[in-house]
C-alpha positions as CSV (number, residue, x, y, z in Angstrom):
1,X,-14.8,-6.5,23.1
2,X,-16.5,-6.4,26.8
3,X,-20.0,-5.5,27.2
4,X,-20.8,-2.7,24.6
5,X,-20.6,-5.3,22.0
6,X,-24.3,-6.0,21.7
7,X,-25.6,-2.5,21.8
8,X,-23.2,-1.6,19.2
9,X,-23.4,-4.4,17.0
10,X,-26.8,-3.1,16.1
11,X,-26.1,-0.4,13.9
12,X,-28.0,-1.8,10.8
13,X,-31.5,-2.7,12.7
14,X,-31.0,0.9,14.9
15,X,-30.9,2.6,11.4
16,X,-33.8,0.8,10.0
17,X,-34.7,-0.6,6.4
18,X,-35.8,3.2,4.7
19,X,-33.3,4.6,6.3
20,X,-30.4,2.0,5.5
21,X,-31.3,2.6,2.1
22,X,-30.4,6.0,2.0
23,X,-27.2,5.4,4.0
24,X,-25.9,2.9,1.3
25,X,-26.8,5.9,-1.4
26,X,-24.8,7.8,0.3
27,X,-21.8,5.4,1.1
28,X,-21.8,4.9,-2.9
29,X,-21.9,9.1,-3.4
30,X,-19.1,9.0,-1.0
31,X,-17.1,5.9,-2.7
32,X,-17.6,7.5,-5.8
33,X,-15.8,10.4,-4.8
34,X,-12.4,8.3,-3.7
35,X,-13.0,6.5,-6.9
36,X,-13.3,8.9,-9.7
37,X,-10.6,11.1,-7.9
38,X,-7.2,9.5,-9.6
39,X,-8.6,8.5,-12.9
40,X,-10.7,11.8,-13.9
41,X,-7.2,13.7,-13.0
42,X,-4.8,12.1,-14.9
43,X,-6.9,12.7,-18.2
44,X,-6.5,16.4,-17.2
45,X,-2.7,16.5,-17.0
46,X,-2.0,18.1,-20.1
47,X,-3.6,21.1,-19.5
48,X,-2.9,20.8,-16.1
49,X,0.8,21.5,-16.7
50,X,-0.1,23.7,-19.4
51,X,-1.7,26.0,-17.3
52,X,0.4,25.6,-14.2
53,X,3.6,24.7,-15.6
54,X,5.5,22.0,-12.8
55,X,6.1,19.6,-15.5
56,X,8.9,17.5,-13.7
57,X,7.1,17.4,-10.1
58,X,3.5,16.9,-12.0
59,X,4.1,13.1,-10.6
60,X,3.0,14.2,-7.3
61,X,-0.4,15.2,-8.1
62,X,-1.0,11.3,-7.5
63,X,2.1,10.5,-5.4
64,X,1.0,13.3,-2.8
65,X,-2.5,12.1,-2.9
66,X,-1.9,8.3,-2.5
67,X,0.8,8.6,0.2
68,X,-1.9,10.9,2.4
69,X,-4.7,8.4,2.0
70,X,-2.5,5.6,2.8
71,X,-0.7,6.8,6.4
72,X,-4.5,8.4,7.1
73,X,-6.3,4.6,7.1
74,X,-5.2,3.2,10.6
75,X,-5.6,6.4,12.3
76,X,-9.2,7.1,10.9
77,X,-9.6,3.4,11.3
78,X,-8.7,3.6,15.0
79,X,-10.8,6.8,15.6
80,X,-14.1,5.2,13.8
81,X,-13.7,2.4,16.6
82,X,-13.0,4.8,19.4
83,X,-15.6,8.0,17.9
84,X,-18.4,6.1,15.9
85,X,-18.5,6.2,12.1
86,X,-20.6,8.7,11.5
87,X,-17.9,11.6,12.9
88,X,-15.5,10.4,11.1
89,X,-17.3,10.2,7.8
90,X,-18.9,13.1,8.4
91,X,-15.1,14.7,9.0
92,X,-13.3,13.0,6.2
93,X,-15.7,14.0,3.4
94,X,-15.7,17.6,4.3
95,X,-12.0,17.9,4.2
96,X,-11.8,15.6,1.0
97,X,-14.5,18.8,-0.5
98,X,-12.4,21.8,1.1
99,X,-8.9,20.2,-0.1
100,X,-11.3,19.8,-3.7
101,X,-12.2,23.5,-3.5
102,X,-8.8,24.3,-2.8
103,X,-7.5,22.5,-5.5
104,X,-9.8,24.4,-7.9
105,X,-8.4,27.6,-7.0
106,X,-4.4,26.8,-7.2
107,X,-2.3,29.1,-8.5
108,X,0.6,27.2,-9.4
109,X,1.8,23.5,-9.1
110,X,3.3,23.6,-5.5
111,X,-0.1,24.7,-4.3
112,X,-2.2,22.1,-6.4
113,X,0.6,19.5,-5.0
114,X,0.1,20.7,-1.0
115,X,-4.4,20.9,-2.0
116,X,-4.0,17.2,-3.5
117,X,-2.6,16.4,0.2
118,X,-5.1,17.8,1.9
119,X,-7.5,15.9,-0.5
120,X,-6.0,12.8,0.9
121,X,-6.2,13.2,3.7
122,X,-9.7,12.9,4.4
123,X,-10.0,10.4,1.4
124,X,-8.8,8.4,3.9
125,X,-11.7,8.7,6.0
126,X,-13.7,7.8,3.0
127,X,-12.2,4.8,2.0
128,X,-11.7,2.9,5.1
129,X,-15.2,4.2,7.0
130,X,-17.3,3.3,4.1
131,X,-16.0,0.0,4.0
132,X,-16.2,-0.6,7.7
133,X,-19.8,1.1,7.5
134,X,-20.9,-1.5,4.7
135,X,-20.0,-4.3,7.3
136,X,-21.9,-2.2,10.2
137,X,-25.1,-2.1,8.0
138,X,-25.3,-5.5,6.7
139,X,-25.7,-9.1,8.6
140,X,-22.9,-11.4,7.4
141,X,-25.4,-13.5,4.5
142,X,-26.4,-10.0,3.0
143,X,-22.6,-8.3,2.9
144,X,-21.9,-9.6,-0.8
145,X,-24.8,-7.4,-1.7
146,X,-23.7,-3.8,-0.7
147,X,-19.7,-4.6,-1.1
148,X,-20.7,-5.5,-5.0
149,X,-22.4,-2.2,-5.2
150,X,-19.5,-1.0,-4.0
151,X,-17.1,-2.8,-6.5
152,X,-19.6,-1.5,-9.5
153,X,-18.7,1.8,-8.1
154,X,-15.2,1.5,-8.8
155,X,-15.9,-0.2,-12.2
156,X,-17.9,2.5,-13.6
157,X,-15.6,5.2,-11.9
158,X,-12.9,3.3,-14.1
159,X,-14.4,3.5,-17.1
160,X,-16.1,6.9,-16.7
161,X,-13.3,8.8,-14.7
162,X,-11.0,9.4,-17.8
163,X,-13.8,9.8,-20.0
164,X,-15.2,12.8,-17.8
165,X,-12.1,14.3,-16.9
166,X,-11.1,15.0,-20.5
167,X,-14.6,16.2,-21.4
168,X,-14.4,18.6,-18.6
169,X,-10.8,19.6,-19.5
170,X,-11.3,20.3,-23.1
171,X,-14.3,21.9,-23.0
172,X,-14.4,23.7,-20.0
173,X,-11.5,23.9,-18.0
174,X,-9.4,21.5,-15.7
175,X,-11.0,23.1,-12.3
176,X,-13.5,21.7,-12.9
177,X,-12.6,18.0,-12.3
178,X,-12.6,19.6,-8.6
179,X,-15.4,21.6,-8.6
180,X,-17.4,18.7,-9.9
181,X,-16.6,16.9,-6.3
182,X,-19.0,19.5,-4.6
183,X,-22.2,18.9,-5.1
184,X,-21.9,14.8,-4.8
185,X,-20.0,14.9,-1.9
186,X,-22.5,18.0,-0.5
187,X,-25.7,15.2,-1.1
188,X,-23.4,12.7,0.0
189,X,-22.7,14.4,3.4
190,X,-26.5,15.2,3.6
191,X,-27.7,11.8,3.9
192,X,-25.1,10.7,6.5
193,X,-26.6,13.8,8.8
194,X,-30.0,12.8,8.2
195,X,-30.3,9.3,7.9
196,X,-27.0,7.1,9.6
197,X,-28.5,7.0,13.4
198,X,-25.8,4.7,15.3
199,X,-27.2,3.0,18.5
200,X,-26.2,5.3,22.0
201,X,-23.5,3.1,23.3
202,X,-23.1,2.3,27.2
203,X,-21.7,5.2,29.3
204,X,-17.8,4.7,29.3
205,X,-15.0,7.3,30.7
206,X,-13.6,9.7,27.7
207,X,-11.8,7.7,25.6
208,X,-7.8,8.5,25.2
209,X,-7.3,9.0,21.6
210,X,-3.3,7.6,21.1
211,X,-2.3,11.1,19.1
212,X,1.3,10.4,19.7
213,X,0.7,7.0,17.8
214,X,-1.0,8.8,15.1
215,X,1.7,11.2,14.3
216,X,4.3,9.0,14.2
217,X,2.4,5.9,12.1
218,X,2.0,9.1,10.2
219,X,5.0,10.4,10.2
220,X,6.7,6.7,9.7
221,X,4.3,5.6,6.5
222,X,4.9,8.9,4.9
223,X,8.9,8.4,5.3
224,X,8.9,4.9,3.6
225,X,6.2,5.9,1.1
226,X,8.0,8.8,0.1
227,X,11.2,6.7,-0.4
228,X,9.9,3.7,-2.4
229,X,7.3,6.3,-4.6
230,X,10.1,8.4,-5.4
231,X,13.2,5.8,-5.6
232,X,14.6,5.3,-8.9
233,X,12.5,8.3,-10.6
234,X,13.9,11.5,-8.4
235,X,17.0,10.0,-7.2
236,X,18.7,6.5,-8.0
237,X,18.0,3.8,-5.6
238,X,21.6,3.5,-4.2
239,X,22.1,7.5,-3.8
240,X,22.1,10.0,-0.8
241,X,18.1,10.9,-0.8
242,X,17.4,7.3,-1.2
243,X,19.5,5.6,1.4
244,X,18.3,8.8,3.9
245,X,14.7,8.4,3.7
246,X,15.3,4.4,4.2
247,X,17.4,4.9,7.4
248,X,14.7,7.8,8.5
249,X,11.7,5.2,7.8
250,X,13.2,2.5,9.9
251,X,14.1,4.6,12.8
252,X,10.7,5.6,12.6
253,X,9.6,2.0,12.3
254,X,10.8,1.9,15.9
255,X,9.6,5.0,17.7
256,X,6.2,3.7,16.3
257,X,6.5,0.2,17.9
258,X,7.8,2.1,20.9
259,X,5.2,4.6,21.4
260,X,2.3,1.8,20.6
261,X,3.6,-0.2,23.2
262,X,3.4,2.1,25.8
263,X,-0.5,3.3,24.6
264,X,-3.2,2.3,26.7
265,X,-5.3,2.3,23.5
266,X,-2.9,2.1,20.5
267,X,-4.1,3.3,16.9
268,X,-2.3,0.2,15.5
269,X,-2.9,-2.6,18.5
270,X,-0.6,-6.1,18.4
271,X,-3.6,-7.8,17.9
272,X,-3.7,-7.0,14.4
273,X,-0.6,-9.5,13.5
274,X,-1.5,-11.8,16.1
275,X,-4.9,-13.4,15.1
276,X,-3.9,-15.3,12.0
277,X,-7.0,-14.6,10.0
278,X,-6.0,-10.9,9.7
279,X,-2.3,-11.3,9.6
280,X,-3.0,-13.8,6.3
281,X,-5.9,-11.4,4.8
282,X,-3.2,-8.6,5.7
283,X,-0.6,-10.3,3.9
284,X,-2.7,-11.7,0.7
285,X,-4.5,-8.4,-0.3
286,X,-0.9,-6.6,0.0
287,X,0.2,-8.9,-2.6
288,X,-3.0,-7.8,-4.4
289,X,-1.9,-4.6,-4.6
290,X,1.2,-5.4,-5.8
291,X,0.3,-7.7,-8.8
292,X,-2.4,-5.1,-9.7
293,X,0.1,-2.7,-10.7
294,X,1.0,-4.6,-13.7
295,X,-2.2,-4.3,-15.7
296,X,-3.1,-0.7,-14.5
297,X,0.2,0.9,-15.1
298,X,1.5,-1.0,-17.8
299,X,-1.1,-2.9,-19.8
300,X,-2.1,0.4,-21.2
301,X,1.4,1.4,-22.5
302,X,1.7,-2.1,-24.1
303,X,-1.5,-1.4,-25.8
304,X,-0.2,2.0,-27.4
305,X,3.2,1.0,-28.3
306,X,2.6,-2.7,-29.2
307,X,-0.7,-3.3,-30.4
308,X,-0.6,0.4,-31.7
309,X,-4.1,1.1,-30.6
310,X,-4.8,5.2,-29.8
311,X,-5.1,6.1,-26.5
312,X,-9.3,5.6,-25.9
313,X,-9.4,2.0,-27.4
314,X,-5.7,1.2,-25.3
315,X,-7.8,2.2,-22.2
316,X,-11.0,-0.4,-23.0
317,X,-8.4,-2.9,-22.8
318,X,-7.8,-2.2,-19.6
319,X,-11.4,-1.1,-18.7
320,X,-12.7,-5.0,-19.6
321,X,-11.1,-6.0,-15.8
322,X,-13.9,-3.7,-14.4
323,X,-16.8,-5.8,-16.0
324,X,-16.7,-8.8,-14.2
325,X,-14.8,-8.1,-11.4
326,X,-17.7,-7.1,-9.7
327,X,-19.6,-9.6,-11.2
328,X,-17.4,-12.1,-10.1
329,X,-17.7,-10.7,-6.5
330,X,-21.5,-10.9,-6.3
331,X,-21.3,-14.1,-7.1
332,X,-18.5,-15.5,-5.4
333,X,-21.2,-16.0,-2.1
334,X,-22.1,-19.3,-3.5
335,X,-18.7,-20.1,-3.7
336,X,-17.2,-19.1,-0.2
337,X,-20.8,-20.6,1.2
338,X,-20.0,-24.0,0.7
339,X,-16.2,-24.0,0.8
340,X,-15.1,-20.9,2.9
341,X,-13.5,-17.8,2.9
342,X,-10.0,-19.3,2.6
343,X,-10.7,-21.6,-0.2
344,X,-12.6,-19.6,-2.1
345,X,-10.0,-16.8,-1.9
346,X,-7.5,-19.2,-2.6
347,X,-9.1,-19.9,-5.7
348,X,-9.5,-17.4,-7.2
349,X,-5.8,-16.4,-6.8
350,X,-4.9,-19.6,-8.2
351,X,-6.5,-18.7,-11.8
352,X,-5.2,-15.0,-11.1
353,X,-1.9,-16.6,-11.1
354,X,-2.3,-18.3,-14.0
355,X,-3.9,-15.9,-16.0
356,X,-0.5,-13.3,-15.5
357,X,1.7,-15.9,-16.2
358,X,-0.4,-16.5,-19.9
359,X,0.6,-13.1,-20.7
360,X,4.2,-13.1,-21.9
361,X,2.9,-16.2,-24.0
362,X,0.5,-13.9,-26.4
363,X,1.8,-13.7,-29.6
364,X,3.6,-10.6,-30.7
365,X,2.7,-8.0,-32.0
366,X,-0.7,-9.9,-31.4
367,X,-4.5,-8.7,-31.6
368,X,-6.4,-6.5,-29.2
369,X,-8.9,-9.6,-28.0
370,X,-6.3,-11.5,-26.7
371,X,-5.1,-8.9,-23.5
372,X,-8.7,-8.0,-23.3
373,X,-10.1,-11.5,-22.9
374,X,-7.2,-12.1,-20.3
375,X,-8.3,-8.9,-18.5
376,X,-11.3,-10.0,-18.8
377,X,-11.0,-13.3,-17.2
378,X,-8.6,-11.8,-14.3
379,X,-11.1,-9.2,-13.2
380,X,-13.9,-12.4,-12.5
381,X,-10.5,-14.3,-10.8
382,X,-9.6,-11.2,-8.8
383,X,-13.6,-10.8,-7.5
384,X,-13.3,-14.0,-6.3
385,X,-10.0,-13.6,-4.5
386,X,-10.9,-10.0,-2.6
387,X,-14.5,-9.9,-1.8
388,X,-14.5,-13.0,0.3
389,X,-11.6,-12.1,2.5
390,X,-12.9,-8.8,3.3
391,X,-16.2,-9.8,4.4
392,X,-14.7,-12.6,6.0
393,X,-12.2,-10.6,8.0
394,X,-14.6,-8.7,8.8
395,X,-16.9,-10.9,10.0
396,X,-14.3,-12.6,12.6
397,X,-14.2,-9.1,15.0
398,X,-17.2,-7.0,16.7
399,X,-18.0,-3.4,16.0
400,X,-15.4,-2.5,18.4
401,X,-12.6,-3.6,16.4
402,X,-13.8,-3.8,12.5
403,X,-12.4,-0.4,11.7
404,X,-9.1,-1.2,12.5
405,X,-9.5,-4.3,10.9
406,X,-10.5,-3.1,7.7
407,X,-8.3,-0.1,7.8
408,X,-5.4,-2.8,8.4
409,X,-6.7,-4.8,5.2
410,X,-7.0,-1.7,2.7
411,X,-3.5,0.0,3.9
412,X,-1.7,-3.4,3.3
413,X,-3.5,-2.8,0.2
414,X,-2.7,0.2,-0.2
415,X,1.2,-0.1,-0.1
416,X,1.4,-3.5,-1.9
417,X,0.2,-0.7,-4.9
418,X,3.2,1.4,-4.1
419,X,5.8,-1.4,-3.4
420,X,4.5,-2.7,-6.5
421,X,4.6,0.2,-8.6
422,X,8.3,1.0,-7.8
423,X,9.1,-2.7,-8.1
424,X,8.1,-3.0,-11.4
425,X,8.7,0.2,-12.9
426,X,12.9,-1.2,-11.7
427,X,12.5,-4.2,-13.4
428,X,10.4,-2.4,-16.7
429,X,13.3,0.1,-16.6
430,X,16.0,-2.8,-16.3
431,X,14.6,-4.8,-19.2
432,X,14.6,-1.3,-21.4
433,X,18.0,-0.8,-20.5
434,X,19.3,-3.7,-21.5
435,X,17.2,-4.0,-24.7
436,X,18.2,-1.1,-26.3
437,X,21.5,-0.9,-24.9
438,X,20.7,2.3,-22.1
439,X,19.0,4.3,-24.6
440,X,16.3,5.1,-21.4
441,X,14.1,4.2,-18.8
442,X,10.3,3.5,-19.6
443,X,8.8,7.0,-19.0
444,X,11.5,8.2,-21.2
445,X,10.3,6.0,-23.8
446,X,6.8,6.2,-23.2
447,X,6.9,10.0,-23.5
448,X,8.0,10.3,-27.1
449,X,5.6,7.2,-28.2
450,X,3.4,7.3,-31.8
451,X,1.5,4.4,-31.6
452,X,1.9,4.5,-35.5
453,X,5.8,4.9,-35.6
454,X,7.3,3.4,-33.1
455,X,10.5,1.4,-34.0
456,X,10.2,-2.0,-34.0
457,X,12.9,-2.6,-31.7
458,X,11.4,-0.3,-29.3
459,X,7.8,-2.2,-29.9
460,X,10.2,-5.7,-28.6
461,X,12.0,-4.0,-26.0
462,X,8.4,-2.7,-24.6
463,X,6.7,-6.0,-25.2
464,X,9.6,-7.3,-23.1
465,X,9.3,-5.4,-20.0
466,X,6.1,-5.6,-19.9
467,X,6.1,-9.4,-20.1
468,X,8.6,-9.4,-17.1
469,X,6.2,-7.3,-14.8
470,X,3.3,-9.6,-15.6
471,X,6.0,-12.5,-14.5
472,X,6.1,-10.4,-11.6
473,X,2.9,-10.2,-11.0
474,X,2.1,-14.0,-11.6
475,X,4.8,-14.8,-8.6
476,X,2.8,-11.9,-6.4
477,X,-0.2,-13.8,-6.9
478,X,1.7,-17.4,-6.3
479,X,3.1,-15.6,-2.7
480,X,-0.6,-14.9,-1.6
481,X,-1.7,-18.2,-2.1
482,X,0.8,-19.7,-0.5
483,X,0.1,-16.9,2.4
484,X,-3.3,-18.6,2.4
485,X,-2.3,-21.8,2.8
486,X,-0.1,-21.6,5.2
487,X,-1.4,-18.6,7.3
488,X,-4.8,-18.3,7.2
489,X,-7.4,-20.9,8.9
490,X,-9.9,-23.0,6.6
491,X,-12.3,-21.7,8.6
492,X,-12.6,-18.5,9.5
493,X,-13.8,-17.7,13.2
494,X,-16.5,-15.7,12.2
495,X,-18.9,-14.2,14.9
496,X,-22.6,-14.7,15.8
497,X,-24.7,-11.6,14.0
């Protein structure tokens, strides 16, 4: 950390009280962006493809998008440590707005696609520097404060995302869930110019920016990504494509271990894995992202085809998660204040656990409430679980380091979501199969779905798979606490503020 670390350490007294304020304003402009980006597009897809055509690549619009975001987070993590935050911000959101504008004016579905990349590619940027910024800003007892504004941020994009994106697609037109980007992320970007002043830090020789790393964690993540998003949708899991991108990915895996190795400043450093307390948080919140899967993916199909609800009341269902989840995570500071980070964490993926595994024991075809209370009571479990090991990871390293440990914690994150969502959608797919003897995989299914005439052996065979991924997802949650327990100190080593 050497001697910079109290000169940089104070970024949220440099910036000052007014000022901090209108830094946090813009953090949550900026988050909101990230946020409403996924859910206000997939409303839109119907006219989307109508107008575009691309109906059998229209996947990528969020595969292309996620797997940019993803393999951006260490390297913009690395260069917010090496650069400042404020460059990087400052750099992320305007390409985020020109891949936006881009994406307003495509011509066909390729070029939306290749626009949606762009987009995430400084997404990146936003996700992992406003995070690591919220940390900067904040002393360790006021953190739960802005990183619960942060998780209402996601909870209303949730609810509000789809609700905008099909206003603006009916009546207007889809572009506009772009366009709409603009003028947030233009305030946005103005009051990171005028009001985020980070202290001068000592005078230092040029940093060496590892640019060979970059490309190939780049390079590597986009590989692997590519081969578990598009494995057993595109191609089978056992065929040509498949077995190609696997065998590309892992020799990839070791260029990057070779080229960090040799790096005088790497963009993913060894430290990372070796200090237990970010190896577990690492490890636990890429479970996270795999159990989440379940109930974001596949609650609301269950909802349609089982419970027969239309499409608006099948999404409150889900939507109940984003109540008190951040509720749960403004709170959980009187938790993880008198037990810890680790315990607190611990038990709130306990009841998580619990919760999934009540699932397949609702009663078929059963009533709304009962998926909704459950969602309900995960999102307070789940707010429990995540806030406190992120501000306690956090907490453990100096400026110098925090936003490659954050970026560490969210891509972990990150690709738990896409191991999970390939993971599941198999054994979804596998449970179909054998239910209705091969008659099709879930998407084929879900495509032809009437909430109001859907056989009743199709209504079992969903109910079915769905269970089995929310068995799934119970065991996800089981692995982290047992990650936890076995990985992760009682007490964290958290630093002097």
């Amino acid at each position: 950390m050497g001697s910079t670390q109290p000169a940089i350490h104070k970024t949220e007294r440099h910036t000052g009280a007014g000022r901090r304020g209108a830094v946090v304003a813009a953090l949550m402009l900026a988050m909101a962006l990230a946020a409403l980006d996924s859910t206000i597009v997939s409303t839109a897809v119907p006219q989307i493809v109508g107008d575009l055509g691309g109906f059998s690549v229209f996947s990528w619009l969020f595969s292309g998008y996620l797997l940019a975001v993803t393999v951006t987070l260490p390297v913009y993590g690395k260069l917010s440590d090496t650069l400042g935050r404020k460059p990087v911000l400052i750099a992320g959101a305007a390409v985020f707005l020109l891949g936006s504008l881009l994406c307003a004016a495509a011509w066909n579905m390729t070029a939306l696609i290749a626009f949606r990349i762009v987009q995430g590619l400084g997404g990146g940027a936003l996700q992992g520097t406003v995070q690591t910024l919220a940390a900067d800003l904040y002393p360790l007892k006021e953190r739960p404060k802005i990183q619960s504004k942060l998780s209402t941020v996601w909870a209303v994009s949730a609810v509000a995302g789809p609700a905008v994106g099909g206003v603006l697609a009916a009546y207007a037109d889809w572009r506009w869930i772009f366009l709409i980007n603009l003028p947030i992320g233009a305030v946005a970007l103005w009051l990171i110019v005028r009001h985020l002043h980070e202290p001068r830090r000592e005078a230092r020789p040029r940093p060496r920016i590892d640019w060979a790393g970059a490309l190939a964690v780049f390079a590597c993540g986009g590989v692997l990504l590519t081969a578990l998003v598009q494995g057993g949708v595109a191609w089978p899991w056992l065929s040509a494509p498949s077995l190609a991108l696997f065998a590309a990915g892992l020799a990839l895996v070791a260029v990057v271990v070779a080229v960090e190795r040799r790096a005088a400043d790497p963009i993913i450093p060894g430290w990372v894995w070796r200090r237990r307390t970010i190896a577990a948080v690492n490890l636990a919140l890429g479970a996270l992202g795999l159990l989440m899967v379940a109930p974001s993916v596949f609650l609301p199909t269950y909802a349609q085809a089982v419970l027969g609800l239309p499409p608006v009341a099948a999404g409150f269902v889900l939507s109940v998660w984003t109540l008190s989840w951040p509720v749960s995570a403004a709170l959980s500071q009187h938790v993880y204040r008198r037990i810890g980070f680790r315990d607190t964490a611990m038990l709130g993926i306990g009841l998580a656990a619990l919760i999934l595994l009540a699932f397949p024991f609702l009663p078929y075809p059963g009533s709304p409430w009962q998926p909704a209370l459950l969602m309900l009571l995960l999102g307070g479990a789940l707010g429990l679980f995540q806030l406190p090991l992120i501000v306690g990871v956090q907490s453990t390293v100096g400026w110098a380091e925090r936003g490659t440990t954050t970026a560490s914690v969210l891509f972990c994150r990150q690709t738990g979501q896409t191991v999970g969502a390939s993971v599941f959608g198999a054994i979804a797919n596998g449970v179909l199969t054998s239910r209705l003897g091969g008659a099709g995989d879930l998407d084929a299914v879900t495509r032809g779905l009437d909430a109001g005439t859907t056989p009743e052996a199709t209504r079992r065979a969903i109910a079915s798979a769905v269970h089995a991924v929310y068995l799934g997802a119970s065991c996800a949650a089981a692995l982290a606490f047992v990650l936890l327990l076995l990985l992760a100190p009682r007490r964290f080593p958290v630093l002097e503020d």
